[in-house]
Each structure stands twice: as C-alpha cells, then as structure tokens.
KEVEXKOL-894288 format. One record per atom (N, C-alpha, C): residue number from 0; residue in three letters; y, x, z. Coordinates in pm, whole numbers, always signed. Layout:
<nodes>
<node NUM "ALA" <Y X Z>>,
...
</nodes>
This chain:
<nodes>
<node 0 "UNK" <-116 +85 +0>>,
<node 0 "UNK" <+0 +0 +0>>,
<node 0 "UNK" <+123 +90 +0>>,
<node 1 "UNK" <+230 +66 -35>>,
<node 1 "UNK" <+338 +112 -121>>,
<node 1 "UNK" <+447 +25 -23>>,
<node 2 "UNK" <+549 +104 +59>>,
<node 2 "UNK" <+687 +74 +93>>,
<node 2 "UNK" <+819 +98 +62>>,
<node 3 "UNK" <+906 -1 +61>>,
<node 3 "UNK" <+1042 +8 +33>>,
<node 3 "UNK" <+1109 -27 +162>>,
<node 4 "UNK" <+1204 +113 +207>>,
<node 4 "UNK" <+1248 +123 +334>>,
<node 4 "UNK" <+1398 +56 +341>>,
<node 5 "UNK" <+1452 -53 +305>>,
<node 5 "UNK" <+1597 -78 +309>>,
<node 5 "UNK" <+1676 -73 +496>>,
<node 6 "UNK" <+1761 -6 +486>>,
<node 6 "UNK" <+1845 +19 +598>>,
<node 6 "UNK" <+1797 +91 +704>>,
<node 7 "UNK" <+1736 +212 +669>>,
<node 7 "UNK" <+1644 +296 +693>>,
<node 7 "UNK" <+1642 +335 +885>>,
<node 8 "UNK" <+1762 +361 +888>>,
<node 8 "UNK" <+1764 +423 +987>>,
<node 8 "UNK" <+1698 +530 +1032>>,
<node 9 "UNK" <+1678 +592 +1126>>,
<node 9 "UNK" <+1606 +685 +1136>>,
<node 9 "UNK" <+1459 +703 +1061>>,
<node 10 "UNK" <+1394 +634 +1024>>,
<node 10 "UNK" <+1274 +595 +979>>,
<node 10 "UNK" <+1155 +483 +1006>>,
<node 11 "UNK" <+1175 +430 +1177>>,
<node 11 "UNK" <+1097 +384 +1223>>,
<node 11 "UNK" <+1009 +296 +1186>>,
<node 12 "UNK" <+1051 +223 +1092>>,
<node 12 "UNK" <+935 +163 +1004>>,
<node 12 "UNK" <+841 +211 +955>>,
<node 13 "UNK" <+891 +325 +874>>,
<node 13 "UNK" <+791 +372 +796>>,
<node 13 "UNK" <+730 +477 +890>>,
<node 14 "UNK" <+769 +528 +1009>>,
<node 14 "UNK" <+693 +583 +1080>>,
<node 14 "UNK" <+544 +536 +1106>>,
<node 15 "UNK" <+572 +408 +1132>>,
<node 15 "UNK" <+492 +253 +1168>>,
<node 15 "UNK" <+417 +235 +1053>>,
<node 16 "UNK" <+466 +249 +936>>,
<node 16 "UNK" <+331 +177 +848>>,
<node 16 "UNK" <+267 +347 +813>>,
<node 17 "UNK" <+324 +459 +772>>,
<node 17 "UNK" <+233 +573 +793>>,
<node 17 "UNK" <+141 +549 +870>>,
<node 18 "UNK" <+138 +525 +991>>,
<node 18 "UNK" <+0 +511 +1130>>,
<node 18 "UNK" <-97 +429 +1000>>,
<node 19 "UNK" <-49 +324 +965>>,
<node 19 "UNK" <-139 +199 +924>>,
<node 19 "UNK" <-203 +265 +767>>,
<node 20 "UNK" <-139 +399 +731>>,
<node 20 "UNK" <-176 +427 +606>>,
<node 20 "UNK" <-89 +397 +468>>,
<node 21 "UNK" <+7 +325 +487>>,
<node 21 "UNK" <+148 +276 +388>>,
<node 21 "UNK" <+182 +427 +333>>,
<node 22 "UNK" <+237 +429 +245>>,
<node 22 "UNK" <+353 +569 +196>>,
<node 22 "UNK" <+453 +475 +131>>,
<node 23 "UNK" <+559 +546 +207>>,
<node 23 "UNK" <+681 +528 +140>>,
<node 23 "UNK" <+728 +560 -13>>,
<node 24 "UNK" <+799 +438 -73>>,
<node 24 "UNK" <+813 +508 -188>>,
<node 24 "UNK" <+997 +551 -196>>,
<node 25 "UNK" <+1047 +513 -142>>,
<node 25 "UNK" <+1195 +469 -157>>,
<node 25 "UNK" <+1255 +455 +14>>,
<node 26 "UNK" <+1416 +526 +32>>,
<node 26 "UNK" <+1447 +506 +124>>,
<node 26 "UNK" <+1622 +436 +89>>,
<node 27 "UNK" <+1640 +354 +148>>,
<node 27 "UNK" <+1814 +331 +129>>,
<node 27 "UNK" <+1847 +281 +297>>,
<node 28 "UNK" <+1993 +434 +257>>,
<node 28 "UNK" <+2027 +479 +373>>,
<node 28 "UNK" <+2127 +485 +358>>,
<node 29 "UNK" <+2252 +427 +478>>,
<node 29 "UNK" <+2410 +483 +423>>,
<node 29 "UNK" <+2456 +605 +484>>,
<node 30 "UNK" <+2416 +587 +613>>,
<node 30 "UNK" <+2440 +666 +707>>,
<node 30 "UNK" <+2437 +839 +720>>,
<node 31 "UNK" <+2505 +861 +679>>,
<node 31 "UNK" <+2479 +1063 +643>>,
<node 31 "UNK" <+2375 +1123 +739>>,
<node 32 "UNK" <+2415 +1132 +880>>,
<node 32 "UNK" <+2276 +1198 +976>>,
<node 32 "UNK" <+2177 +1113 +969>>,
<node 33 "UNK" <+2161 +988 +973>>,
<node 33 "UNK" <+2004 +902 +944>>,
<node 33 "UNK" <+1955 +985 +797>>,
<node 34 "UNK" <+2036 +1007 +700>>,
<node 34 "UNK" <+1988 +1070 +570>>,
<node 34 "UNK" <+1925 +1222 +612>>,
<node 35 "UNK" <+1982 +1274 +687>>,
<node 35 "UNK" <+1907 +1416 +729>>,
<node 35 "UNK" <+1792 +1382 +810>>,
<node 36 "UNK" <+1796 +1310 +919>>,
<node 36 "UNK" <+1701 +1310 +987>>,
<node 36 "UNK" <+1592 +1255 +875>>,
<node 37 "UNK" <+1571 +1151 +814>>,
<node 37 "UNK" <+1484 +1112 +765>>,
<node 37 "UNK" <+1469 +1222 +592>>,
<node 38 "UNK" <+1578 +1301 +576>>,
<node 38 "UNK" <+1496 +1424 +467>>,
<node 38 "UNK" <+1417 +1521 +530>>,
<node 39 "UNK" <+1440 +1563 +687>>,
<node 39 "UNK" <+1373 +1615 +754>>,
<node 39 "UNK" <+1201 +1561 +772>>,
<node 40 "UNK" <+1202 +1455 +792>>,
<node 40 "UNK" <+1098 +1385 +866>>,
<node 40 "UNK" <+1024 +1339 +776>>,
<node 41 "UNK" <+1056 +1331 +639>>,
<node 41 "UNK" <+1024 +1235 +534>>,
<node 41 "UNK" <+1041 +1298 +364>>,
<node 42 "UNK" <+981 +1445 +391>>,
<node 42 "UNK" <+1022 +1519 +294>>,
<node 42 "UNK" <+963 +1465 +166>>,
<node 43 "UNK" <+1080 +1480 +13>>,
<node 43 "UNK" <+1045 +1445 -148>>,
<node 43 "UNK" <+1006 +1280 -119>>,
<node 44 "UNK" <+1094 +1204 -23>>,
<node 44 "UNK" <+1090 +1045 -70>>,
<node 44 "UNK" <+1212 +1040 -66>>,
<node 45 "UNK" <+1301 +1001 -223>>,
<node 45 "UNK" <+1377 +960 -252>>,
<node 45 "UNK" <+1457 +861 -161>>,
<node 46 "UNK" <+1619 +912 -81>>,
<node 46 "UNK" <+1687 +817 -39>>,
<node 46 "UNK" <+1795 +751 -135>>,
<node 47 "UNK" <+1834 +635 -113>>,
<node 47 "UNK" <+1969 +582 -196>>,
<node 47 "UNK" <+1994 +583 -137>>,
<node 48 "UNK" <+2126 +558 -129>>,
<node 48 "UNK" <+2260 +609 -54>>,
<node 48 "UNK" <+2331 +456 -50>>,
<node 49 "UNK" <+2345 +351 -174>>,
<node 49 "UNK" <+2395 +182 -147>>,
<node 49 "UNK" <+2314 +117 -197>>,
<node 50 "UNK" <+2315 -3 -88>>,
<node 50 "UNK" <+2218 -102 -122>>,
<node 50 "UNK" <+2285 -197 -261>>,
<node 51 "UNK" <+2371 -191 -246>>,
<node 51 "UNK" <+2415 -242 -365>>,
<node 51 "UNK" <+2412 -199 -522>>,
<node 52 "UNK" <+2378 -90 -539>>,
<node 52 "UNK" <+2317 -41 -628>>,
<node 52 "UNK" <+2186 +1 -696>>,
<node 53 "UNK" <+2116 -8 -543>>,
<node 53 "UNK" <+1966 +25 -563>>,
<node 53 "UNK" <+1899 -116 -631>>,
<node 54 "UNK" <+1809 -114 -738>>,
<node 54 "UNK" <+1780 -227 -842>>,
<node 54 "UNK" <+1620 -152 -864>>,
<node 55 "UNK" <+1547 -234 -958>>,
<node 55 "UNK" <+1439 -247 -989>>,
<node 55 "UNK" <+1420 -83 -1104>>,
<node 56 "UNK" <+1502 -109 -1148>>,
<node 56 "UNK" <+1479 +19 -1270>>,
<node 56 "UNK" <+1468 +136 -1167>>,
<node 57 "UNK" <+1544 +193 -1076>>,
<node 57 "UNK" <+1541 +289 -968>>,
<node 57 "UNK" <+1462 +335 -905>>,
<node 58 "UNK" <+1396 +231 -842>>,
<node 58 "UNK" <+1252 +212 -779>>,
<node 58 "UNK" <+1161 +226 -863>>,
<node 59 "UNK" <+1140 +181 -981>>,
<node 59 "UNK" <+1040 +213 -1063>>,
<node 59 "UNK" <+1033 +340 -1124>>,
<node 60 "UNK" <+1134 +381 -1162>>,
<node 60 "UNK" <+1122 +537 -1207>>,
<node 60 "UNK" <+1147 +656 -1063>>,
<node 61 "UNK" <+1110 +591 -978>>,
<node 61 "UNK" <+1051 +704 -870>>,
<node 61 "UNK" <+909 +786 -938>>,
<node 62 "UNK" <+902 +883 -908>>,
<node 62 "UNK" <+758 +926 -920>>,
<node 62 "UNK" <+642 +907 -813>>,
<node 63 "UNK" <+717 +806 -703>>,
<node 63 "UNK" <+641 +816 -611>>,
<node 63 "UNK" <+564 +655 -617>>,
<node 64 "UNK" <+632 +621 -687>>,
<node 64 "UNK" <+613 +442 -757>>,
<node 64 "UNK" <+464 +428 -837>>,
<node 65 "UNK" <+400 +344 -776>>,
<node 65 "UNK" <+257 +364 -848>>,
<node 65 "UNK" <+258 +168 -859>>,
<node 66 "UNK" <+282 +124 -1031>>,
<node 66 "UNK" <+281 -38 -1027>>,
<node 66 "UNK" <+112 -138 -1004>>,
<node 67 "UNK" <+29 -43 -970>>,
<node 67 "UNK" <-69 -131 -940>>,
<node 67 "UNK" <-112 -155 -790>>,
<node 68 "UNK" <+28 -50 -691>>,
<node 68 "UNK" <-28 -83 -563>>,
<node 68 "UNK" <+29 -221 -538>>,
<node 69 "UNK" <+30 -298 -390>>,
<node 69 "UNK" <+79 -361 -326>>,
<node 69 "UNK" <+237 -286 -247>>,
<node 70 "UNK" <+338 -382 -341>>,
<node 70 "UNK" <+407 -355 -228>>,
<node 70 "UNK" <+515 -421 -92>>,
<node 71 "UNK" <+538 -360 -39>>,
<node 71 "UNK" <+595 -454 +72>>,
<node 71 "UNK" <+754 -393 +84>>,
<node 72 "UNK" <+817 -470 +111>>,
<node 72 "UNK" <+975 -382 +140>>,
<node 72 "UNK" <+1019 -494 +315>>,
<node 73 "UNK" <+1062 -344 +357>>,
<node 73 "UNK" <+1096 -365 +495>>,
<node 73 "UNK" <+1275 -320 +506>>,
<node 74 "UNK" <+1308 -402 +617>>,
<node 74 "UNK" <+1460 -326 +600>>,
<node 74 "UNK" <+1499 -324 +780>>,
<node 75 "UNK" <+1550 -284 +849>>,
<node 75 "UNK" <+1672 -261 +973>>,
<node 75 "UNK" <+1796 -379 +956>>,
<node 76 "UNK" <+1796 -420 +1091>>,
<node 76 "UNK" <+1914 -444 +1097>>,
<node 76 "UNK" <+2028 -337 +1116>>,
<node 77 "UNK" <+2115 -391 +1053>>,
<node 77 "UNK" <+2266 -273 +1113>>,
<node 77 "UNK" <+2304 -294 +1203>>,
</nodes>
C-alpha cells in the first residue's frame, strides 16, 4: 500500500503506516523545519512545498508512484 502524506508535519503518520508496512510516496509540507526534519527521517520521498499546487500529474510522475498499488492519502491538521 502506497501513501500520500498531506500536511505532513513532522511525519507521524507515515511513521505509523511504515510499522503497518505502507511507503510513502509523496510528502506536502509548508513548514521549512518540518521539511528538514522529515528529509532527515524520510530520505528520497519527494516533499511539496503547497497544497495548492500539488495535483495528480505530480504525484504520478514521482518515481516512487507505483499505479497498481492501493492508495490511501492521509493529511494533519494545522
């Protein structure tokens, strides 16, 4: 199974579905130190930077994007 991390925050979601076996494919993050901590923690998964820009074409041309998994998108409150 295949995740989309919207409003990332530090990571904790995807910390959470890693345990369960998930990989992240995508992170959107505004926050500059949430963006380090999670390039630290979460190395070669693509962050966006606005949610308002991040779209379907984006996500799909990740290399980390595989279209026959399942996927799920999770997001943070702000």
């Amino acid at each position: 199974m295949q995740m989309i991390d919207l409003f990332s925050g530090i990571g904790g979601f995807s910390l959470a579905g890693h345990a369960l076996g998930w990989r992240t494919i995508q992170f959107c993050e505004i926050n500059p130190f949430s963006q380090n901590v999670l390039k630290r923690n979460f190395p070669n998964i693509p962050i966006h930077d606005d949610i308002k820009t991040l779209d379907y074409d984006k996500i799909t041309k990740s290399p980390r994007w595989n279209p026959s998994d399942t996927t799920i998108v999770v997001g943070g409150f702000p």
